[in-house]
C-alpha positions as CSV (number, residue, x, y, z in Angstrom):
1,X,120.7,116.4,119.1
2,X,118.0,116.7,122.1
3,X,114.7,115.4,121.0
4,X,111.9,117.9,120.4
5,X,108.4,117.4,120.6
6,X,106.8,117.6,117.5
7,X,103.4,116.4,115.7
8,X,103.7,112.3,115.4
9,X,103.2,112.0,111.3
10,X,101.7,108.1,111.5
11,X,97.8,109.7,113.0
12,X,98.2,112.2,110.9
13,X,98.5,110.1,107.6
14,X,96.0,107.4,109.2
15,X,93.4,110.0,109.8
16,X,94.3,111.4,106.3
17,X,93.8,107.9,104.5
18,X,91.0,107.0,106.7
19,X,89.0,110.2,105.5
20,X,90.2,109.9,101.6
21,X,89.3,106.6,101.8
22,X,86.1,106.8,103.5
23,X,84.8,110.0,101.2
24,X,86.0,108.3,97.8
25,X,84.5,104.7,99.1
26,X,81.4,106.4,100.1
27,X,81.2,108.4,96.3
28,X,82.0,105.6,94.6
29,X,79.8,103.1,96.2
30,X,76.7,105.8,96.2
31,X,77.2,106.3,92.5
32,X,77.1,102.9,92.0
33,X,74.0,102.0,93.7
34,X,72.3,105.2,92.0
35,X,73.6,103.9,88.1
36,X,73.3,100.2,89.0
37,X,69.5,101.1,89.9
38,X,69.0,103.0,87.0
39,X,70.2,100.5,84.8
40,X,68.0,98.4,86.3
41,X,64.8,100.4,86.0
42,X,66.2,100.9,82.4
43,X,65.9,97.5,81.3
44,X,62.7,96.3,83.2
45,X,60.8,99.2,82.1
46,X,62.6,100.2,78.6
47,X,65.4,97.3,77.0
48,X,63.1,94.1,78.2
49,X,59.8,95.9,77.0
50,X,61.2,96.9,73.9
51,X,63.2,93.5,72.9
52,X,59.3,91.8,73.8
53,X,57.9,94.1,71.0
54,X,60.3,93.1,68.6
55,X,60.4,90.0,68.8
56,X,56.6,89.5,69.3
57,X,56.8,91.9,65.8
58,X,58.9,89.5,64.0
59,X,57.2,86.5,64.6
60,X,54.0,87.9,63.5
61,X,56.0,88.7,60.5
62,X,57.4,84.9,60.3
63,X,53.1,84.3,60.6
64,X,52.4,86.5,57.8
65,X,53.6,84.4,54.8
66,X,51.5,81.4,56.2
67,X,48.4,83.5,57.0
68,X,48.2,84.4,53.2
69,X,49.0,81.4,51.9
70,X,46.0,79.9,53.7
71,X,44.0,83.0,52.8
72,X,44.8,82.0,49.0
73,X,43.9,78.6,49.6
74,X,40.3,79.5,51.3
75,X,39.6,82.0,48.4
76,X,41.1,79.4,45.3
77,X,38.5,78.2,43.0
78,X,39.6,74.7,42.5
79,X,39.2,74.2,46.2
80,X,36.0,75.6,46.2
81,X,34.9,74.4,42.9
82,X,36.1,70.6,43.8
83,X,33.9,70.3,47.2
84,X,30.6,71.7,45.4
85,X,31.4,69.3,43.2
86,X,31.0,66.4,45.9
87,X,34.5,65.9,46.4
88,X,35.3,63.4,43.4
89,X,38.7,62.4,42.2
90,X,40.6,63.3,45.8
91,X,43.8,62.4,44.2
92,X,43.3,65.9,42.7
93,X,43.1,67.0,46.3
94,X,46.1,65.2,47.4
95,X,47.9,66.9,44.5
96,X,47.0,70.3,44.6
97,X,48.1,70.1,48.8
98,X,51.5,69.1,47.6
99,X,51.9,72.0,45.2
100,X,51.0,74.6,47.7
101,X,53.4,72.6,50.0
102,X,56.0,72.4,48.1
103,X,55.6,76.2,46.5
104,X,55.3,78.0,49.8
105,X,57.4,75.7,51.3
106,X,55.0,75.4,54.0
107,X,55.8,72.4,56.7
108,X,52.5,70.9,56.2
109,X,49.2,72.0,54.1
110,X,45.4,70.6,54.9
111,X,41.6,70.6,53.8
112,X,38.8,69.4,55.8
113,X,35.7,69.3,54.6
114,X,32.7,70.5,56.1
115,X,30.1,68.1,54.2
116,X,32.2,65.0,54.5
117,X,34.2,65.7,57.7
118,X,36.9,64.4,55.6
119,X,40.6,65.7,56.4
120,X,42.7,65.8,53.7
121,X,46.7,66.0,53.5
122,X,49.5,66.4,50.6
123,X,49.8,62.2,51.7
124,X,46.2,61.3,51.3
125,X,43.0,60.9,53.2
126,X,44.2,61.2,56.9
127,X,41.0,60.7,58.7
128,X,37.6,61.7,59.3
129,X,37.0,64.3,62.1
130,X,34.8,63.6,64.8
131,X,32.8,66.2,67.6
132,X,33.7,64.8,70.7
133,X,37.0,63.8,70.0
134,X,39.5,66.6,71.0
135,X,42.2,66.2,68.5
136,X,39.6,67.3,66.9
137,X,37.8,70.1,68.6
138,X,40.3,72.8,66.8
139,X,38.0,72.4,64.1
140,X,34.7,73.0,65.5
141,X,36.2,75.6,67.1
142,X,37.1,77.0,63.6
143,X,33.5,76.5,62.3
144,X,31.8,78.7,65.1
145,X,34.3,81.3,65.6
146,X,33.3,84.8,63.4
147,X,36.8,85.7,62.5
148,X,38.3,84.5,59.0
149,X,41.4,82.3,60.5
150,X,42.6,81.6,63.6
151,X,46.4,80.3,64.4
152,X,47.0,77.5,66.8
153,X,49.2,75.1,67.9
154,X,48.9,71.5,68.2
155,X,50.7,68.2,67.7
156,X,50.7,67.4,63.7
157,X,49.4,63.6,64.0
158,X,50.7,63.3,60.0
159,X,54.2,64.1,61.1
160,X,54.5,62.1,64.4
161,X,52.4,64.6,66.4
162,X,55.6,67.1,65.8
163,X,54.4,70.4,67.7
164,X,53.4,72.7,64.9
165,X,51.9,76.1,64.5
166,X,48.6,76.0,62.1
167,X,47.1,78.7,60.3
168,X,42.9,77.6,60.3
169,X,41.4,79.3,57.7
170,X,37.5,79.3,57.2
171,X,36.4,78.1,53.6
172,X,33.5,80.1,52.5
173,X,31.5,79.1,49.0
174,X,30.3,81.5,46.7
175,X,27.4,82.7,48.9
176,X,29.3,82.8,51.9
177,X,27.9,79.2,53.6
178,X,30.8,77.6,55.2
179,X,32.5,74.7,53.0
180,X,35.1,74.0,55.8
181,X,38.9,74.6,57.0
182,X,42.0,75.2,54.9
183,X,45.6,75.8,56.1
184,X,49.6,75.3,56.4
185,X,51.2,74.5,59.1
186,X,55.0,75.8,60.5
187,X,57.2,73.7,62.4
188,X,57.7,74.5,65.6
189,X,61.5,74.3,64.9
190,X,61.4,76.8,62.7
191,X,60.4,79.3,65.3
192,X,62.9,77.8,67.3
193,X,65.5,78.6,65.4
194,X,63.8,82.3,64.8
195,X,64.1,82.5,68.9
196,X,68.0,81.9,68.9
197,X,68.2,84.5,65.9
198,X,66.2,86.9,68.5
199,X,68.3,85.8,71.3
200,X,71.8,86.3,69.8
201,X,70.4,89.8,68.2
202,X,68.8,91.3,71.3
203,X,71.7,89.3,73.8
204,X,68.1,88.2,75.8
205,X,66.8,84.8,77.2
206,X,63.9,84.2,75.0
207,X,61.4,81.0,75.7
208,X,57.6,81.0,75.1
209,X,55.3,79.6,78.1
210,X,51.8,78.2,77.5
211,X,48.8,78.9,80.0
212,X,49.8,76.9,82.3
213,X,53.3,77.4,82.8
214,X,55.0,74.9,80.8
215,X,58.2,75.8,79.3
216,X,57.2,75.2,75.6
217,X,60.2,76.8,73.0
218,X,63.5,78.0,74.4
219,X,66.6,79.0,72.3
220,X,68.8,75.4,72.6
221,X,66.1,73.4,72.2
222,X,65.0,71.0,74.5
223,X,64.5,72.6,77.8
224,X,67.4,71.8,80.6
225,X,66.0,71.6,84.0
226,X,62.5,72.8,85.2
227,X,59.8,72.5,82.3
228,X,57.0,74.4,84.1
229,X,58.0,78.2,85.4
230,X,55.8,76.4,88.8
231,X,59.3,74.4,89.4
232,X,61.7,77.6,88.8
233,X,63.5,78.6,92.3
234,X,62.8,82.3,92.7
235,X,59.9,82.6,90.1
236,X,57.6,80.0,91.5
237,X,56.4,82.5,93.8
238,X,55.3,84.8,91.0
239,X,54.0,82.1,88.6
240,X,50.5,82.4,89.4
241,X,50.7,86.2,89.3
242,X,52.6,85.9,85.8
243,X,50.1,84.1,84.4
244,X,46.7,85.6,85.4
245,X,48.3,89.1,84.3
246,X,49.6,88.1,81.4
247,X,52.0,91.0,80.9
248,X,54.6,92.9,83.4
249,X,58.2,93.4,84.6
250,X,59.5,90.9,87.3
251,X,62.7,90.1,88.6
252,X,63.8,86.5,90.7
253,X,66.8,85.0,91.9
254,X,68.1,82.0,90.6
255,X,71.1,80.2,91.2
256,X,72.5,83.1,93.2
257,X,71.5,85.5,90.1
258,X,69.3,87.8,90.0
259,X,66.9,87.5,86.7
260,X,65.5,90.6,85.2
261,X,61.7,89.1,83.1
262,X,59.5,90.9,81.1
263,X,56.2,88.9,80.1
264,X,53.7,89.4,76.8
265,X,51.0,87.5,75.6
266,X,50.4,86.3,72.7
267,X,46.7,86.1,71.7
268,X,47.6,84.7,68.1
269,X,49.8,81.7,69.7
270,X,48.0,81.4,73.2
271,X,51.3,81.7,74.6
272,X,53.6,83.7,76.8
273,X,56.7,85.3,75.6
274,X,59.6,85.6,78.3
275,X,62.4,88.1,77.5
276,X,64.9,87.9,80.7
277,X,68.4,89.3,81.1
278,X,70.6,88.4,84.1
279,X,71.4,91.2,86.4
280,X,75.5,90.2,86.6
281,X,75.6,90.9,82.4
282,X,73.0,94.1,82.6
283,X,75.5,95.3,85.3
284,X,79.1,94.2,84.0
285,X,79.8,97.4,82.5
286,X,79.1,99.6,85.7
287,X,80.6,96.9,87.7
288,X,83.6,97.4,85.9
289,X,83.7,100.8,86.2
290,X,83.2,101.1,89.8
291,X,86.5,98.9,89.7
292,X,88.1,101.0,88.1
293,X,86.8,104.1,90.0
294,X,88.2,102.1,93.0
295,X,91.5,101.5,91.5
296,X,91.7,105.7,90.7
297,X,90.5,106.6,94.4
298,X,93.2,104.2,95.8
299,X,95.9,105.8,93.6
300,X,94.6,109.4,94.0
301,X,94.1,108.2,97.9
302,X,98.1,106.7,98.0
303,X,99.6,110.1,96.0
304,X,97.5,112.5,98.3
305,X,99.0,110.7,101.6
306,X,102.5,110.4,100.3
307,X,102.4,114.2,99.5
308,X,101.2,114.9,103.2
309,X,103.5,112.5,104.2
310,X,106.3,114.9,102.3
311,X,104.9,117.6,103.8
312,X,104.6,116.9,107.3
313,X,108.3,115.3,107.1
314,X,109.1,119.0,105.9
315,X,107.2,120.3,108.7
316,X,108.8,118.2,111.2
317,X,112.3,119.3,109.6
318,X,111.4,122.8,109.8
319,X,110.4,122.8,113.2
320,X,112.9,120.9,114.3
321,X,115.5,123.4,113.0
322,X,113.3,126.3,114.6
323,X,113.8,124.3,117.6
324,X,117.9,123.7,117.0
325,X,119.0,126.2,115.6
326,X,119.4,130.0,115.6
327,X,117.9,131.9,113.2
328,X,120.4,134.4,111.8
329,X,123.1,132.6,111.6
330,X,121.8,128.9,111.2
331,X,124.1,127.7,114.3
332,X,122.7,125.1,116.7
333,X,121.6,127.3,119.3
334,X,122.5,127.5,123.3
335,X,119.8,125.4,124.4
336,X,120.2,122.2,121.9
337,X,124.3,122.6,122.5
338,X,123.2,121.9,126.1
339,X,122.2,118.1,125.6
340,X,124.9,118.0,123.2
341,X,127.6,119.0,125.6
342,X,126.4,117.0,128.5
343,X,126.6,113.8,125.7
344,X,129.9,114.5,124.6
345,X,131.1,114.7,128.3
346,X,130.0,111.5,129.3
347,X,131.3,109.4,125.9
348,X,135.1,111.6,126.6
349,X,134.8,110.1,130.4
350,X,133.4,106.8,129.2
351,X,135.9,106.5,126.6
352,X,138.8,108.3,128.3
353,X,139.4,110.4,124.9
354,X,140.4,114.2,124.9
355,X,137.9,116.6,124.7
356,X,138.1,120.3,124.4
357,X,136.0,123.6,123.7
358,X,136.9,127.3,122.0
359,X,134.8,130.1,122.8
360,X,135.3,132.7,120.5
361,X,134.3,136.2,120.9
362,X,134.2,139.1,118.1
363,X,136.2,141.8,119.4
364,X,134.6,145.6,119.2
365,X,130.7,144.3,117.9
366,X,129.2,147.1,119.5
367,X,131.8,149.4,117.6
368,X,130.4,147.7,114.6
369,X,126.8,147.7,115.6
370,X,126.9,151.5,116.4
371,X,128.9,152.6,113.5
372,X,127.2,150.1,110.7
373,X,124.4,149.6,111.8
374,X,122.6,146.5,112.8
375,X,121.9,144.9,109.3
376,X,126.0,144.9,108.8
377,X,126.2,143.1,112.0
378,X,124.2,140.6,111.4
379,X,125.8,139.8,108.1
380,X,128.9,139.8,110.0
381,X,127.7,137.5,112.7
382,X,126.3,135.2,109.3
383,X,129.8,135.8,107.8
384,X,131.9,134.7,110.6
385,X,129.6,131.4,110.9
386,X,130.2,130.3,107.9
387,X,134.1,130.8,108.4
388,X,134.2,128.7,111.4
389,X,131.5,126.1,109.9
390,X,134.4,125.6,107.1
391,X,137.1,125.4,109.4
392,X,135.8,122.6,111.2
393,X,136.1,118.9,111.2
394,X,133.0,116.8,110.3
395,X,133.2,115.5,114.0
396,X,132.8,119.0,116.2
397,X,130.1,120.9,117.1
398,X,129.5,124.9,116.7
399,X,126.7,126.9,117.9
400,X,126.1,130.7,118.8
401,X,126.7,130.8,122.4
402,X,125.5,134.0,123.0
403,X,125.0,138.0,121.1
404,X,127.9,137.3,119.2
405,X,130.1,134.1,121.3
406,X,130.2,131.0,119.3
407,X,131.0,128.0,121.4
408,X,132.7,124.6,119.7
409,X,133.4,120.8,121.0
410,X,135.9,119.4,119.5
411,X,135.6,115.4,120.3
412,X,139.5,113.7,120.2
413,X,140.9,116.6,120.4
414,X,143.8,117.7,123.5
415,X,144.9,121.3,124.5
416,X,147.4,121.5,122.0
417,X,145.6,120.6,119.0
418,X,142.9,123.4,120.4
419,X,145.1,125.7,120.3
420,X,146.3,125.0,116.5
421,X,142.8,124.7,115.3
422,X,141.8,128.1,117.0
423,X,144.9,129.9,115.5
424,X,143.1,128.7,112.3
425,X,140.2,129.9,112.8
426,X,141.5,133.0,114.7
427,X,143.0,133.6,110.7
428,X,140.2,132.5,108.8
429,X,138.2,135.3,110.2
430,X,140.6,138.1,110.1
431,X,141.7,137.2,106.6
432,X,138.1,136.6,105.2
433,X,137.7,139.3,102.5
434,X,134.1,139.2,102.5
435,X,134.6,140.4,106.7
436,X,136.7,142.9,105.2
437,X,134.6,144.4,102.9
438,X,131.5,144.6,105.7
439,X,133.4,147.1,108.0
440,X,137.1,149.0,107.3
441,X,139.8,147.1,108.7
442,X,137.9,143.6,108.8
443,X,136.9,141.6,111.8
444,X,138.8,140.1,114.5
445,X,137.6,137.5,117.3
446,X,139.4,136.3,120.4
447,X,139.7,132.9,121.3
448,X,139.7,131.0,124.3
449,X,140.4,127.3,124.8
450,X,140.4,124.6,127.5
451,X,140.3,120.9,127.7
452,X,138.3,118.7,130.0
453,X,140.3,116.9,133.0
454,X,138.8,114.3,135.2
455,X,134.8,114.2,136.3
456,X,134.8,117.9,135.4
457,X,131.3,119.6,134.7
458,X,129.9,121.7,131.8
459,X,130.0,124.7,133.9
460,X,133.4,124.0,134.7
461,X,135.1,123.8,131.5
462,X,132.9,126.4,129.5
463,X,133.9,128.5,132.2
464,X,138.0,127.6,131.9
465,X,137.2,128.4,128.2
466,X,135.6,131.4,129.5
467,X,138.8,132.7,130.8
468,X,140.7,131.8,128.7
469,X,139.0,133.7,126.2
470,X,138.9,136.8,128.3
471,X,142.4,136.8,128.5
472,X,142.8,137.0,125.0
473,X,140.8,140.0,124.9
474,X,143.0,141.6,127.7
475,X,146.1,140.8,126.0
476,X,145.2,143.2,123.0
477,X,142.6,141.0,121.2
478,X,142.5,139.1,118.3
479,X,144.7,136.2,119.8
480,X,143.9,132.6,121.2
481,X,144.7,132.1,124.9
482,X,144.5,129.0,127.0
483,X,144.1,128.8,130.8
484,X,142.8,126.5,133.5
485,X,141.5,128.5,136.1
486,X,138.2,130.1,136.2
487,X,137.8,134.1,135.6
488,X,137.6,136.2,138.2
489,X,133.6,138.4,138.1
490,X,135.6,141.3,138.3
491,X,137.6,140.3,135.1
492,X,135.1,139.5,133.4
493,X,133.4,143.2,133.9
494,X,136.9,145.1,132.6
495,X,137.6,142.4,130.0
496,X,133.9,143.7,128.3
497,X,134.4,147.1,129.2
């Protein structure tokens, strides 16, 4: 079959994928950026805010059990009554700072004395506090200020200056003069372990940072790496900022993360609490979405091209048959039997194999045509297709060779067995019954057949055929004939007459 020029399918599915792909990347990616942003502004201006709140809530809350026990220490008679008194019998100090220790369950508990100086402890007489000394200066501190109790943290030097969070409580007498400073102290640890609690709850990074930068408290402990925010790649830059505006939203990258913070101070602690979330976890839902949006827009991207692909391949059939074939009757047409012809001479040359052609010719159409009308001719024309297409071998070729002449090539195939397999066909068409019911008395065709001899052309043998077939007709139709000369024009003219 001749090769006909038809749309090439590979440009056409490359430019197809090329544009799916581009317009669901370009979606995909564009929603991305717009949620992953969101997120973002989310959690920097909402989660991180938020989580700082509540956890800066809570530990107040942890502070409030100490804060009254203190309170009730400052306001107790005995301690009040015992330093008018002059402070005798301090074993009955000692022992009344165990029993709030013990009862409150408080890390540490403490009386200093504003006469004496004297600082007592559940253990004894720790020392004597001194102005100038600054281990001491909390306490002056405590004596000036006008509120009721401050808390602080400082190194407990009765418990191996173990960082600890005091509650200082002023000691007022009767008349309100100031007897001195009263108080429990909470371990450090214990706010530790309330900052995992937090972290574990919230899924945050929690630490607290004093005023000048030091990592102080962290979840696990003992700080790993830097211990001053200074010394943090990505946030060093920002430190000083941090710190002098004492609350904000910040983001850094660290360790090729990038580190969502949100900073509050703490007036009560004099520290800094740092809530932080990595972006990679804030993000690991979306992310995985957008891999899964990817995954669809592939699929969506691989079913769309395959069903273009379909359909141009149906295209390219279809128009390929347009091209090859004729439409009534679905023959290969005149112009595709052309190449087809010229092929099949040269392998019967090459090959030195028979080859031979019937041209068949439906005797008194016209008749048919004028009497029937044209719709019953065509169905005839359809009809007697069929009839030869079923007579044939799988090997030779049929077309409509003209209004209603039908040209085959039978490949391997000598005069003799021509003429048997056009007396076959000759039959199959007057006999079909379908023919016969189209138009009274059936329909007959006259067949003409020749073989091809040595370096002989197309024109040559269609034309043998040609006469051969015209004799038929002027032998009383509906016969085969073979000849090997070439009909006269003026034969030709009564033979259609």
């Amino acid at each position: 079959m001749p090769r006909i020029a038809l749309p090439r399918k590979r440009p056409v599915l490359l430019l197809v994928t090329l544009i799916l792909g581009l317009g669901f990347l370009s979606t995909t990616l564009v929603s991305y950026q717009v949620s992953r942003q969101a997120i973002r502004d989310a959690i920097l201006t909402q989660e991180l805010p938020l989580t700082s709140d509540t956890v800066y809530s809570e530990i107040l809350k942890d502070l409030v059990r100490p804060v009254f026990v203190a309170s009730m220490m400052a306001s107790d008679t005995f301690l009040r009554d015992w330093t008018l008194d002059g402070e005798r019998d301090q074993i009955r100090m000692t022992r009344y700072l165990r029993e709030v220790m013990a009862r409150y369950n408080a890390f540490t508990s403490f009386f200093i004395s504003e006469k004496t100086h004297n600082y007592y402890h559940p253990s004894g007489l720790l020392k004597r506090v001194r102005e100038g000394e600054p281990r001491d200066a909390w306490y002056f501190r405590v004596r000036d200020m006008p509120e009721p109790y401050e808390i602080n943290v400082d190194p407990d030097m009765a418990n191996r200056d173990l960082l600890t969070i005091f509650i200082n409580y002023r000691v007022l007498d009767y008349d309100g003069r100031y007897l001195g400073a009263a108080g429990v102290g909470l371990t450090v640890e214990a706010v530790r372990r309330a900052i995992t609690q937090y972290q574990q709850r919230f899924d945050r990074r929690i630490s607290f940072v004093d005023k000048d930068g030091r990592i102080l408290l962290s979840a696990n402990g003992a700080h790993n790496g830097p211990t001053n925010i200074n010394d943090v790649e990505g946030l060093r830059d920002q430190a000083t900022a941090i710190l002098a505006t004492q609350h904000g939203s910040y983001e850094y990258r660290n360790g090729g993360q990038t580190h969502l913070l949100n900073v509050r101070y703490i007036p009560e602690l004099k520290w800094f609490l740092f809530v932080e979330k990595t972006e990679d976890a804030a993000l690991a839902g979306i992310r995985r979405t957008l891999y899964v949006n990817l995954a669809v827009c592939l699929g969506v991207t691989l079913l769309v091209v395959l069903i273009t692909g379909m359909a141009l391949t149906r295209y390219q059939k279809r128009v390929a048959e347009m091209a090859t074939t004729d439409k009534l009757t679905g023959l290969l047409n005149r112009q595709t039997l052309d190449a087809l012809f010229l092929q099949a001479i040269d392998l019967a040359h090459r090959t030195k194999t028979p080859l031979t052609v019937i041209l068949a010719d439906l005797d008194h159409f016209k008749e048919i045509n004028d009497l029937r009308g044209h719709l019953v001719g065509d169905e005839v024309l359809r009809r007697v297709a069929v009839r030869l297409r079923q007579n044939l071998r799988a090997s030779d070729t049929v077309c409509r060779w003209g209004g209603e002449e039908f040209l085959m090539i039978l490949r391997d195939c000598d005069t003799e067995a021509g003429l048997v397999l056009a007396e076959k066909l000759r039959r199959a068409v007057a006999d079909d019954e379908v023919l016969l019911g189209l138009t009274p008395g059936g329909v007959t065709a006259s067949f003409g057949v020749a073989s091809l001899t040595d370096a002989e052309s197309v024109e040559s043998l269609v034309g043998r055929a040609d006469r051969a077939m015209y004799a038929a007709k002027q032998n009383g139709r509906n016969r085969v004939s073979a000849t090997t000369e070439p009909l006269k024009q003026s034969e030709r003219e009564d033979a259609r007459a």
